[in-house]
C-alpha positions as semicolon CSV with decimal commas, in nm:
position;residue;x (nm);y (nm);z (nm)
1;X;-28,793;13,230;10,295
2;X;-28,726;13,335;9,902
3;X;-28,924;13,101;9,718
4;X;-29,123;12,776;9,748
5;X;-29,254;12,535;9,473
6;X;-29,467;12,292;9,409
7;X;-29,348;12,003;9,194
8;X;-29,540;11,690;9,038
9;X;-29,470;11,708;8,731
10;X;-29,086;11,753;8,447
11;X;-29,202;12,113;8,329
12;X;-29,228;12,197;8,712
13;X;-28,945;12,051;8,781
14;X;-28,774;12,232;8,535
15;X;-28,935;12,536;8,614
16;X;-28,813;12,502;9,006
17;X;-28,480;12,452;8,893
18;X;-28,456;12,755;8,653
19;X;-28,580;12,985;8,923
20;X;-28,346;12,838;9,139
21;X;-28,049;12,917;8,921
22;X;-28,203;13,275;8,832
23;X;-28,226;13,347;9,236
24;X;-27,899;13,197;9,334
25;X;-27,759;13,443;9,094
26;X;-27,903;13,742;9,189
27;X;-27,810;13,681;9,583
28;X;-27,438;13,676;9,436
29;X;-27,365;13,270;9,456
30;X;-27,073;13,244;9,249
31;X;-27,091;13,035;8,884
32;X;-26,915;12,726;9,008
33;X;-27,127;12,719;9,324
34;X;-27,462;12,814;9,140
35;X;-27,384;12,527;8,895
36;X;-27,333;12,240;9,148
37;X;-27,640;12,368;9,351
38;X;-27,899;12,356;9,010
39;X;-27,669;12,046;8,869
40;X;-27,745;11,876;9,245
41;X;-28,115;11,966;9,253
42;X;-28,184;11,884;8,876
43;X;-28,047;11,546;9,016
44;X;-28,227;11,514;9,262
45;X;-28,532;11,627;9,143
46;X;-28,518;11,342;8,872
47;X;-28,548;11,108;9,124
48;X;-28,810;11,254;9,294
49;X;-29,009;11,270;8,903
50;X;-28,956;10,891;8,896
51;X;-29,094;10,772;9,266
52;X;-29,400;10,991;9,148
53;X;-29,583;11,271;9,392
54;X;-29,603;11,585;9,446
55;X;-29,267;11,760;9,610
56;X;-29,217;12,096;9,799
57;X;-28,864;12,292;9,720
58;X;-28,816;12,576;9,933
59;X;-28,500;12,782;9,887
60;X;-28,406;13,035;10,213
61;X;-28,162;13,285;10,271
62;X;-27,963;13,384;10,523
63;X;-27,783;13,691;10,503
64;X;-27,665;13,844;10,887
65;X;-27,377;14,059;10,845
66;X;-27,116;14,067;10,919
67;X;-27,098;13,700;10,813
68;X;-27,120;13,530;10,478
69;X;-27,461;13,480;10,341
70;X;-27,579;13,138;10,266
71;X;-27,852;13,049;10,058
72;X;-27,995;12,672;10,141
73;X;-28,268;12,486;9,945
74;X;-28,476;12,212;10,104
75;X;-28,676;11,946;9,933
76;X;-28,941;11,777;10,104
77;X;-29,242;11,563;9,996
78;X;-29,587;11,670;10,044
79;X;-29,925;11,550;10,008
80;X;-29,857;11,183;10,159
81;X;-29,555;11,106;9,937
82;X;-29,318;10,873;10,116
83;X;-28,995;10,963;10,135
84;X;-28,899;10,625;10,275
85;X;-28,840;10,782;10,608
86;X;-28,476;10,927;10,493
87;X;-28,419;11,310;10,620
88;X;-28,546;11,566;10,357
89;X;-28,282;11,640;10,048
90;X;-28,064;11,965;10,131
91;X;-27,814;12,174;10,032
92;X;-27,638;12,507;10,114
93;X;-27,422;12,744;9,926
94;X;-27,252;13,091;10,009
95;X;-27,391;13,378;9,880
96;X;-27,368;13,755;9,941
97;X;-27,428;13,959;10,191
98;X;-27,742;14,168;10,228
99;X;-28,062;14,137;10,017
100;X;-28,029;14,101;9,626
101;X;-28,087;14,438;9,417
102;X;-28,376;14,298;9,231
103;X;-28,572;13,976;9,248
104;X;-28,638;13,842;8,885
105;X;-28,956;13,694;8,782
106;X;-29,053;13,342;8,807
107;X;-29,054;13,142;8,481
108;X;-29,379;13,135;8,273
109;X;-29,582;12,818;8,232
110;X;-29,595;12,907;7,807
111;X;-29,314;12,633;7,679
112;X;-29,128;12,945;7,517
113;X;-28,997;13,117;7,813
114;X;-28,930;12,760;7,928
115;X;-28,724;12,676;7,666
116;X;-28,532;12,952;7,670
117;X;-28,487;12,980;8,060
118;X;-28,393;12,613;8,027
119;X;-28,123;12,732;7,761
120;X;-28,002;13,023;7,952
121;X;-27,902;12,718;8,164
122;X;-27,638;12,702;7,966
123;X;-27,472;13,006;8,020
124;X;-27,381;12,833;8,367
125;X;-27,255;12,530;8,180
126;X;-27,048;12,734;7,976
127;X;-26,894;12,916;8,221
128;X;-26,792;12,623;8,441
129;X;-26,638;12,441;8,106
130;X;-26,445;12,779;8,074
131;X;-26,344;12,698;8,482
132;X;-26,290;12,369;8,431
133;X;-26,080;12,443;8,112
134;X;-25,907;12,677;8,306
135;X;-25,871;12,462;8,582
136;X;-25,739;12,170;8,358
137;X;-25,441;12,441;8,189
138;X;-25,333;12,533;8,528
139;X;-25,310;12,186;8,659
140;X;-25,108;12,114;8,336
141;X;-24,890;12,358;8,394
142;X;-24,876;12,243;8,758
143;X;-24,794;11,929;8,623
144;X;-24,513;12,014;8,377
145;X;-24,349;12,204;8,693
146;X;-24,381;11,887;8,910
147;X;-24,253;11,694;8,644
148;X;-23,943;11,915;8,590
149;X;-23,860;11,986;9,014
150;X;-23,920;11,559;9,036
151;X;-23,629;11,559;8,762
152;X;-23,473;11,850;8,963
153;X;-23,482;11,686;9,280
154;X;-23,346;11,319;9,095
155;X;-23,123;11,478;8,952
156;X;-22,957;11,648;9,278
157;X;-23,028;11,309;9,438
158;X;-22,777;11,172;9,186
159;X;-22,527;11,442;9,271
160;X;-22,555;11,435;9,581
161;X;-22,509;11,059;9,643
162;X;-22,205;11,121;9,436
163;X;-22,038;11,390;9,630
164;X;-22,147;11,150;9,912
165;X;-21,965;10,858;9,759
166;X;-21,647;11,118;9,652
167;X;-21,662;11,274;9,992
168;X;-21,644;10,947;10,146
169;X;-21,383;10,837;9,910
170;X;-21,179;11,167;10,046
171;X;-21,262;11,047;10,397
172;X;-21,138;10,727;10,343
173;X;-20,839;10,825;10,156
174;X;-20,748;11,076;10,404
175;X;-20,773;10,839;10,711
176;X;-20,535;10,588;10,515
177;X;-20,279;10,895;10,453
178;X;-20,301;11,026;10,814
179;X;-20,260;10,660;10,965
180;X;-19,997;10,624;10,692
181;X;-19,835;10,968;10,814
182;X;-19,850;10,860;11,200
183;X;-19,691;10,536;11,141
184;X;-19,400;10,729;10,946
185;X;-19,396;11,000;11,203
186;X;-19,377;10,699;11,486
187;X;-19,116;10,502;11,279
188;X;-18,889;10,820;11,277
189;X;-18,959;10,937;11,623
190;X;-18,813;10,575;11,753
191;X;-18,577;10,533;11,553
192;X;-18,427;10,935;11,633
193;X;-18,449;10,814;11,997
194;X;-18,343;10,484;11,964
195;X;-17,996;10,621;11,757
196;X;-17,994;10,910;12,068
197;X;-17,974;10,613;12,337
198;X;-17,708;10,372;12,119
199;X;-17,535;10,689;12,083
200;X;-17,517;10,805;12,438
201;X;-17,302;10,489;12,543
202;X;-16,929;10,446;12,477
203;X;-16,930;10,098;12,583
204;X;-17,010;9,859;12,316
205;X;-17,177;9,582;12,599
206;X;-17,400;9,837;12,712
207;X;-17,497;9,956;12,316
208;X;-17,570;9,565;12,254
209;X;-17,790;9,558;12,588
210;X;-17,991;9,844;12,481
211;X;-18,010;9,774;12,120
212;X;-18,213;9,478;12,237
213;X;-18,438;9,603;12,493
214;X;-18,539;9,870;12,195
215;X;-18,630;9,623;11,963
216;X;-18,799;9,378;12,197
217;X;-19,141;9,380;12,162
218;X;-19,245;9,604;11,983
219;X;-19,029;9,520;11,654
220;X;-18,922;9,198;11,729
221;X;-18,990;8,858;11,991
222;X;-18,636;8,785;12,003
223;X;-18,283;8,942;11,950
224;X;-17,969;8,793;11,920
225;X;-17,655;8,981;11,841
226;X;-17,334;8,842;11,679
227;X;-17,034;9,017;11,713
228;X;-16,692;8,960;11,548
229;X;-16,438;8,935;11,777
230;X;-16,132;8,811;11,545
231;X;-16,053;8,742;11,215
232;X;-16,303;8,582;10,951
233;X;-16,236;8,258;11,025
234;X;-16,365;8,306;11,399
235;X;-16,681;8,390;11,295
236;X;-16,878;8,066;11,274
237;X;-16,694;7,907;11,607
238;X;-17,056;7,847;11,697
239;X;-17,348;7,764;11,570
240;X;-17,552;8,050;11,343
241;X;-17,795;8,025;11,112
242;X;-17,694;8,005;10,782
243;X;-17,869;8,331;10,664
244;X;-17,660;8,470;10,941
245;X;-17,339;8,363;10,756
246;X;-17,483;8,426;10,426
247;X;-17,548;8,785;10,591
248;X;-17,177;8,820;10,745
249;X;-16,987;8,683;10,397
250;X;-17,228;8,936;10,168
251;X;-17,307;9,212;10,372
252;X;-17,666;9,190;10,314
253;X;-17,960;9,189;10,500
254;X;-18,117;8,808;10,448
255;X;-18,461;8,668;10,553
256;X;-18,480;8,272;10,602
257;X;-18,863;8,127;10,626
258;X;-19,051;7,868;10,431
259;X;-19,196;8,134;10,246
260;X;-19,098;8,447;10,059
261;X;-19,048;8,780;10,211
262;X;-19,048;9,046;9,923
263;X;-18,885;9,296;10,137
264;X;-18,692;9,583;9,994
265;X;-18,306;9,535;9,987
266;X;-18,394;9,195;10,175
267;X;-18,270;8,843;9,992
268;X;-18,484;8,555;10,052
269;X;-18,274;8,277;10,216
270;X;-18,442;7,904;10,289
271;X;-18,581;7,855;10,674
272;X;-18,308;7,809;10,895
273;X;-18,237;7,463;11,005
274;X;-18,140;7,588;11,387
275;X;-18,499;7,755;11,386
276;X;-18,697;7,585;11,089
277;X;-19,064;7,722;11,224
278;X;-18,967;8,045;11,294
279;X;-18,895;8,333;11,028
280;X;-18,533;8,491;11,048
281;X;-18,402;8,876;10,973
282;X;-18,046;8,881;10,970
283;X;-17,908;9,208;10,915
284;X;-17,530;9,288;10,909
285;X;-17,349;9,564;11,129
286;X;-17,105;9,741;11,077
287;X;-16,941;10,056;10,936
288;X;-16,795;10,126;10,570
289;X;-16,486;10,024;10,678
290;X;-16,515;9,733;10,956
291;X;-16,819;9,476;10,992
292;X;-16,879;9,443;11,343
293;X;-17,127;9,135;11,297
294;X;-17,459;9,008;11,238
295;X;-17,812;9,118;11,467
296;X;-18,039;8,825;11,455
297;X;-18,421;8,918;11,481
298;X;-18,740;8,710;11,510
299;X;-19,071;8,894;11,404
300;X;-19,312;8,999;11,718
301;X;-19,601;8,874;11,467
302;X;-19,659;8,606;11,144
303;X;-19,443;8,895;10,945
304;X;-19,240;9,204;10,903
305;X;-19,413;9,508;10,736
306;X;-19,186;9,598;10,478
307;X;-19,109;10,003;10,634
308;X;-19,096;9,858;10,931
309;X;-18,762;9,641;10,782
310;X;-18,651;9,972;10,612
311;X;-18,615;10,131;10,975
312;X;-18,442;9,823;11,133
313;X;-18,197;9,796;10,848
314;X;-18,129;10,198;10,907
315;X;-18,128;10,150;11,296
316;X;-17,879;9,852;11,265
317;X;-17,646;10,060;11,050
318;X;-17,644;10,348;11,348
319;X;-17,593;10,084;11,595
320;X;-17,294;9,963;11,398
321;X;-17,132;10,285;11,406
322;X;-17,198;10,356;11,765
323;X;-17,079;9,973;11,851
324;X;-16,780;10,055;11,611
325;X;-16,694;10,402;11,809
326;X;-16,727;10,232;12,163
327;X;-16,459;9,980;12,047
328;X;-16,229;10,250;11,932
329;X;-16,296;10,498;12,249
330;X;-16,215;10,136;12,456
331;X;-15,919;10,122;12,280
332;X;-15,736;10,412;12,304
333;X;-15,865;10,421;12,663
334;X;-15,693;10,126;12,695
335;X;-15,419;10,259;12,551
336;X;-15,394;10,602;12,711
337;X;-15,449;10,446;13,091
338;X;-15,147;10,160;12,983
339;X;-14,927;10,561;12,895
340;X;-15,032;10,704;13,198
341;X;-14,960;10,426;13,437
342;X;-14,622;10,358;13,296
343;X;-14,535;10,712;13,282
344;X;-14,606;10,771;13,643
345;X;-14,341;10,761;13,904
346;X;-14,209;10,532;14,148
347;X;-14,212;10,694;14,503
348;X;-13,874;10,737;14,621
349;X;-13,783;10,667;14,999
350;X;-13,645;10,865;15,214
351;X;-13,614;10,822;15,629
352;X;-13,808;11,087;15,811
353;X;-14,047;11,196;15,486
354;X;-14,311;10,989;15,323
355;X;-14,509;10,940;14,962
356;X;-14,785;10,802;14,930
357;X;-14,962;10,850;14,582
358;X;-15,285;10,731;14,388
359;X;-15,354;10,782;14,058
360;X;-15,764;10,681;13,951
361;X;-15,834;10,722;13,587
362;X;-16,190;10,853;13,475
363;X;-16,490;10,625;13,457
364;X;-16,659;10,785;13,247
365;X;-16,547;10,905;12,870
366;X;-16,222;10,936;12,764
367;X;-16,082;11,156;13,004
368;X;-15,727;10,982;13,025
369;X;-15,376;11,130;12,998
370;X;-15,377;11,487;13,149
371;X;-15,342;11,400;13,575
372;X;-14,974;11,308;13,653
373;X;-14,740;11,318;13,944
374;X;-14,367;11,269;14,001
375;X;-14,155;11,284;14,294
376;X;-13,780;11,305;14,262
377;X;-13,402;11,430;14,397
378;X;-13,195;11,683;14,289
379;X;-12,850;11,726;14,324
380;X;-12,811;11,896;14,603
381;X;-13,016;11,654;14,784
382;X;-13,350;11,841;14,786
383;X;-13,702;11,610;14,702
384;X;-13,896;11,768;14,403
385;X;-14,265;11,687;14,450
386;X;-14,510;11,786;14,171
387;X;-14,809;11,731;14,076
388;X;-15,020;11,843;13,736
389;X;-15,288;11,859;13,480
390;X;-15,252;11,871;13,114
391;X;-15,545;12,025;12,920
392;X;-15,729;11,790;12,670
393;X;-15,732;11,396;12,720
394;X;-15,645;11,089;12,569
395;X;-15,332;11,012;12,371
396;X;-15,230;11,363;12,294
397;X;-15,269;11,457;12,577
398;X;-15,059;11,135;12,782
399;X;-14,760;11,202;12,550
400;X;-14,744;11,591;12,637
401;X;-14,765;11,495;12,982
402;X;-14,430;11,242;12,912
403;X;-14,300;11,548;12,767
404;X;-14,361;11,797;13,063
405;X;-14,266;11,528;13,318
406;X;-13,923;11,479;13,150
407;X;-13,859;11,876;13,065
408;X;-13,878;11,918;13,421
409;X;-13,651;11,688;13,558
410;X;-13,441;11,795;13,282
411;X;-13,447;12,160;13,406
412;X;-13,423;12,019;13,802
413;X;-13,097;11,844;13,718
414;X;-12,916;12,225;13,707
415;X;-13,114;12,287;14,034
416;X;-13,336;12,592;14,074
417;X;-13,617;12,668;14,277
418;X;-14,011;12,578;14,194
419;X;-14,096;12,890;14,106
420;X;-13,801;12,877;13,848
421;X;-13,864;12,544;13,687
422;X;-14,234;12,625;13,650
423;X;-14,165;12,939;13,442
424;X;-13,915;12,721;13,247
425;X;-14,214;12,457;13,191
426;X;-14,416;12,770;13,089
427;X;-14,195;12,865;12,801
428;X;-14,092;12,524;12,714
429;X;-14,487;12,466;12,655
430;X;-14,592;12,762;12,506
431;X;-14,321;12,708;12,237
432;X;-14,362;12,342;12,209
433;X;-14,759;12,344;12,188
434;X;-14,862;12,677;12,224
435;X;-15,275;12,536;12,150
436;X;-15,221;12,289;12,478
437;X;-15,222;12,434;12,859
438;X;-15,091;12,275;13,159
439;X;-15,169;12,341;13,558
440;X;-14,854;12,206;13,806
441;X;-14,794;12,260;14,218
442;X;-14,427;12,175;14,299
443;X;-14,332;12,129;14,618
444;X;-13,946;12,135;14,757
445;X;-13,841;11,975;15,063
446;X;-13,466;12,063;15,197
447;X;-13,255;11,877;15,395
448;X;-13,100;12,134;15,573
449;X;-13,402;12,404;15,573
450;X;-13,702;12,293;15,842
451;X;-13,920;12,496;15,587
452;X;-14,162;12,395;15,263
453;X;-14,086;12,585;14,926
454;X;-14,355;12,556;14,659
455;X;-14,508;12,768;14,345
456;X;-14,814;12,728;14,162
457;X;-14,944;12,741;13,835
458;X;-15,312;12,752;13,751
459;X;-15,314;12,478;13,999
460;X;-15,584;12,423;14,308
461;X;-15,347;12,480;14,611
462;X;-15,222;12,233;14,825
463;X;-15,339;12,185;15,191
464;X;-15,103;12,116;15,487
465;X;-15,214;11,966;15,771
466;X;-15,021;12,095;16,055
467;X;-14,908;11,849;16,384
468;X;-15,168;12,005;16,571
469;X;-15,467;11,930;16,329
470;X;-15,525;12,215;16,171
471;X;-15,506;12,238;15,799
472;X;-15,429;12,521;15,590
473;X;-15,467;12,580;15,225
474;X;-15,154;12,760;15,058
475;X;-15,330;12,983;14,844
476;X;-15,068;13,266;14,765
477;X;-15,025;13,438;14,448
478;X;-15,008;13,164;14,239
479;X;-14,890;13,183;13,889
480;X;-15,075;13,160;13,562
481;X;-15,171;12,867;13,357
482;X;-14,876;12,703;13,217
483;X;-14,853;12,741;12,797
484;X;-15,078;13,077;12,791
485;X;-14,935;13,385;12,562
486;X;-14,803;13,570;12,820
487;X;-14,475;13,615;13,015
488;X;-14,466;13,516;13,370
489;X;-14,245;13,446;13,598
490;X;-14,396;13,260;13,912
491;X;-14,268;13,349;14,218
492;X;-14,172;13,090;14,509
493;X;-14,367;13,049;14,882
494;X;-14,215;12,911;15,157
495;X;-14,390;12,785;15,514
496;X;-14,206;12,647;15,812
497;X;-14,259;12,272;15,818
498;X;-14,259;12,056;16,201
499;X;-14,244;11,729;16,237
500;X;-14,591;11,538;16,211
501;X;-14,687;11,808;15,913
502;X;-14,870;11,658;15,612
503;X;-14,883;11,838;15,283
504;X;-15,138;11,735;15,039
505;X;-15,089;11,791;14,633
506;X;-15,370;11,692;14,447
507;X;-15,574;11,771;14,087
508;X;-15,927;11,924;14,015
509;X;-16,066;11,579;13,939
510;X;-16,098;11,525;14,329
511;X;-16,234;11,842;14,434
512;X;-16,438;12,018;14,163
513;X;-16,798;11,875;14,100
514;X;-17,011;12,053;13,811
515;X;-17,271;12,173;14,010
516;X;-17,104;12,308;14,328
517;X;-16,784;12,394;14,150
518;X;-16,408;12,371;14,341
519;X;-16,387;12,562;14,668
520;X;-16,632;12,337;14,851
521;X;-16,486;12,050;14,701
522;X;-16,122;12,236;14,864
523;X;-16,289;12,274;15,174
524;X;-16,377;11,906;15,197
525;X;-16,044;11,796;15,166
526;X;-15,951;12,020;15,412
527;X;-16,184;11,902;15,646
528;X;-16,145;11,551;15,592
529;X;-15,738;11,551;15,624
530;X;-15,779;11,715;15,960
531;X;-15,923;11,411;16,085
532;X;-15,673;11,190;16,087
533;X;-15,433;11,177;16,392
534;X;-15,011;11,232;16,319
535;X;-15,030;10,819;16,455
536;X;-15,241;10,708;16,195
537;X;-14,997;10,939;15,918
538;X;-14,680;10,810;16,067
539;X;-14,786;10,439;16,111
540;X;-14,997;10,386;15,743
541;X;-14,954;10,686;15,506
542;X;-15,063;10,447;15,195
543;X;-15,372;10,357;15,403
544;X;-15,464;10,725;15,517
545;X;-15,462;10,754;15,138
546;X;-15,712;10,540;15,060
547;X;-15,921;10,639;15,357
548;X;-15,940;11,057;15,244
549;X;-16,057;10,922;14,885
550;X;-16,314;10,744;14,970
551;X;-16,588;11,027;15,136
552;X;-16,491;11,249;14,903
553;X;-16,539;11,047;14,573
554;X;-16,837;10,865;14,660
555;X;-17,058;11,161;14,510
556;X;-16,833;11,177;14,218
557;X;-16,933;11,035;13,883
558;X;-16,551;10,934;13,776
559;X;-16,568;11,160;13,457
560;X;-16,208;11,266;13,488
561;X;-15,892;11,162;13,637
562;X;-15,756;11,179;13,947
563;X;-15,423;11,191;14,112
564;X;-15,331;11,280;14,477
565;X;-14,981;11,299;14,638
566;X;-14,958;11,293;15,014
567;X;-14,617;11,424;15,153
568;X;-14,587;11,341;15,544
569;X;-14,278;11,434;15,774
570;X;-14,303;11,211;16,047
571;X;-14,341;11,310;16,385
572;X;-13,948;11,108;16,467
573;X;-13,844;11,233;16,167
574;X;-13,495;11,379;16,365
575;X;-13,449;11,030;16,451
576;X;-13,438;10,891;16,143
577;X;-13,191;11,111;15,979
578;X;-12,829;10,954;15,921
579;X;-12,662;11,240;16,092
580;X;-12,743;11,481;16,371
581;X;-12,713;11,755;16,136
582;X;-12,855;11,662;15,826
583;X;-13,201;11,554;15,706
584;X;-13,134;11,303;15,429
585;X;-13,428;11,275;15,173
């Protein structure tokens, strides 16, 4: 316990209260504390002054270190004053530690020193305006910050809502120009592939057939290509629609609907009366120089986007030119095959030796013109039997063949041996076209000699099946390729031919596959003429023909020609001479 008073009366009162202050001081309460403590009990002790009685403040310390010291002061009634049963008035306030240096005196009861502890009172006052006033600059300040971050923080808020709004822009914008940039990168992707498939066809049926499983559905619900087939005034022998004709006459792409199209490079054209509900595209093919006819399109949906009519115009112009070179390669295959056939040879007949030839021109491309075969006398009675290939195909090379095939029976007509008329060939070529080669086997057969002459030149040899079965390939030294830049002279080969023998000339288109190359394909035909019996040769060559062709084409694709000449001396063939002495072929 510090201090207790006493109080009845407003000079005790006021005395109580400037003690308090003076106390709370000197036991270290700070001035903001020690001014709401003596502002609090001055309160408090009004109230008490006006219910009357007599009151008891005691203030008490409590000051055990190592913990903050509090100072508390109690007010109680005494002497029978009701309180109204409520819990006596406290309050409590930090203070120092330990006990106070000194203790200062109590106030007087003279009114001086009352008066003037009542104005030292003051001092606290003025110390907690200074506080307050310091409090009030700070919280200013405080203010004037908040005020500045809040227009701060707006102010990124703005900026950052729009680099929100740009960076969604950007989003946006870039989503359009990638979706943009697929759709290009799609368009050009189909139509490269599509131009690669139209392309890889030489027949202008099968160019039509795939133009319009391309298209359908993703670019279009229906297709319908016209093609011109004569001269202008066949096109409309059925019924078009009349953008169709419009499209033919002007050579411009033409959309008919009830509505306008606005497509690029596209004229508007009114709905078709064939197909009045249904929008038409009618885009013209053909080449600079030739129009080929008209391609007919329906849309897969309500409408066309307008690059996706950009592409079909462009992929209808590369369809044109591959549908234009399919009817030029049919042509001159036409042509070339018509050459070759009427250049090739009528097998002559002879008793005791037969021909049987086949001639098969390539499926596949335009390899036509180079395979030929002839068979024919000379004067001394020998049969010439030959057999070649000219480099190249097509035209060129069908009329060099015509060329070859007359030079040498040109050169036969003064007689000479194979060997000899081949190197002739050989100069004759390399002087006539001395960029084109040629391959040839020519075979002689005497009347009076039981034996087989032949020479080679770049050719795959010939196989002869002997009477017994077995079959031999005549591979000797053969000569080089016929029209090279070198001199050669090819020598001649002879074997001794029996009755019931079967020679077989043939070219590479028979044999030689790309992936295995030609010695299996030799070996094959070996294999398959030794299977046939010296009956089934004597009674049906033409037949036994037909028969080795078929095992070993059916793994061929057809991609060049092929010619083979079976020569077979039949097993009577001493009975069928006209005299005793004399074989007459």
């Amino acid at each position: 316990m510090i201090r207790t008073w006493h109080i009845s009366t407003v000079p005790d009162a006021a005395r109580a209260r400037a003690d308090t202050a003076r106390l709370a001081a000197a036991h270290g309460v700070s001035d903001m504390e020690r001014t709401r403590l003596t502002a609090a009990l001055g309160a408090r002790l009004r109230q008490c002054l006006t219910r009357g009685g007599t009151w008891r403040l005691d203030l008490e310390a409590e000051t055990e270190p190592p913990e903050d010291g509090l100072l508390r002061a109690v007010l109680t009634p005494c002497d029978g004053t009701d309180d109204e049963g409520r819990p006596p008035w406290h309050m409590t306030v930090a203070c120092a530690v330990g006990a106070p240096t000194a203790d200062p005196e109590a106030v007087a009861d003279d009114p001086g020193a009352l008066a003037e502890a009542l104005l030292g009172a003051d001092e606290d006052t003025a110390l907690v305006l200074e506080k307050l006033g310091e409090q009030e600059d700070l919280v200013a300040s405080h203010r004037e910050e908040l005020d500045q971050t809040n227009q701060g923080v707006l102010a990124l808020h703005a900026e950052l809502d729009a680099a929100g709004r740009a960076q969604r822009d950007l989003l946006a914008a870039e989503r359009k120009a990638r979706g943009e940039a697929e759709t290009a990168r799609r368009r050009l992707t189909f139509l490269a592939d599509a131009s690669a498939v139209l392309t890889a066809s030489l027949n202008h049926d099968e160019v039509v057939r795939r133009l319009q499983s391309l298209l359908v559905p993703e670019y279009a619900d229906s297709v319908d290509v016209w093609l011109f087939d004569g001269d202008d005034e066949d096109r409309v022998n059925a019924p078009r629609p009349a953008a169709a004709v419009a499209a033919a006459r002007t050579g411009r792409p033409q959309y008919a609907a009830d509505h306008p199209g606005d497509l690029p490079g596209v004229d508007d054209h009114p709905a078709s009366a064939l197909r009045p509900a249904t929008p038409l595209l009618c885009i013209p093919i053909g080449t600079r120089r030739t129009q080929q006819g008209v391609l007919i399109l329906s849309p897969p949906a309500a409408r066309w986007d307008a690059d996706d009519v950009v592409m079909l115009i462009e992929l209808t112009r590369r369809a044109g030119v591959a549908i234009d070179n399919a009817r030029r390669f049919e042509h001159n295959r036409d042509i070339a095959e018509t050459l070759q056939r009427a250049l090739l040879t009528d097998l002559p007949t002879t008793p005791g030796l037969h021909l049987a030839a086949r001639y098969l021109p390539a499926t596949h491309g335009l390899n036509i013109g180079g395979d030929w075969y002839d068979a024919f006398r000379q004067p001394d009675g020998s049969l010439i039997t030959v057999i070649g290939d000219v480099t190249g195909h097509g035209l060129h090379a069908a009329v060099m063949m015509s060329q070859l095939r007359t030079a040498l029976r040109a050169y036969a007509v003064d007689g000479g041996t194979p060997g000899q008329l081949l190197t002739r060939l050989h100069i004759f070529l390399h002087h006539l076209q001395p960029d084109l080669y040629a391959t040839a086997v020519i075979a002689r057969f005497h009347p009076d000699e039981p034996t087989l002459t032949w020479a080679a030149a770049g050719h795959p040899p010939p196989v002869l099946r002997t009477p017994d079965g077995r079959v031999h390939t005549l591979d000797a030294k053969p000569g080089a390729m016929l029209g090279i830049p070198l001199q050669q002279v090819i020598q001649d080969h002879t074997v001794t031919l029996t009755p019931g023998s079967t020679l077989a000339l043939y070219t590479d288109g028979l044999v030689e596959r790309r992936a295995q190359g030609i010695d299996p394909g030799i070996e094959r035909l070996a294999a398959a003429l030794g299977t046939f019996r010296s009956a089934d040769l004597d009674a049906d060559l033409d037949a036994s023909a037909d028969s080795l062709l078929h095992p070993l084409l059916s793994d061929s694709e057809r991609d060049d020609d092929v010619c083979l000449l079976l020569c077979h001396l039949h097993s009577r063939a001493a009975e069928m001479v006209r005299t005793p002495t004399r074989l007459a072929f």
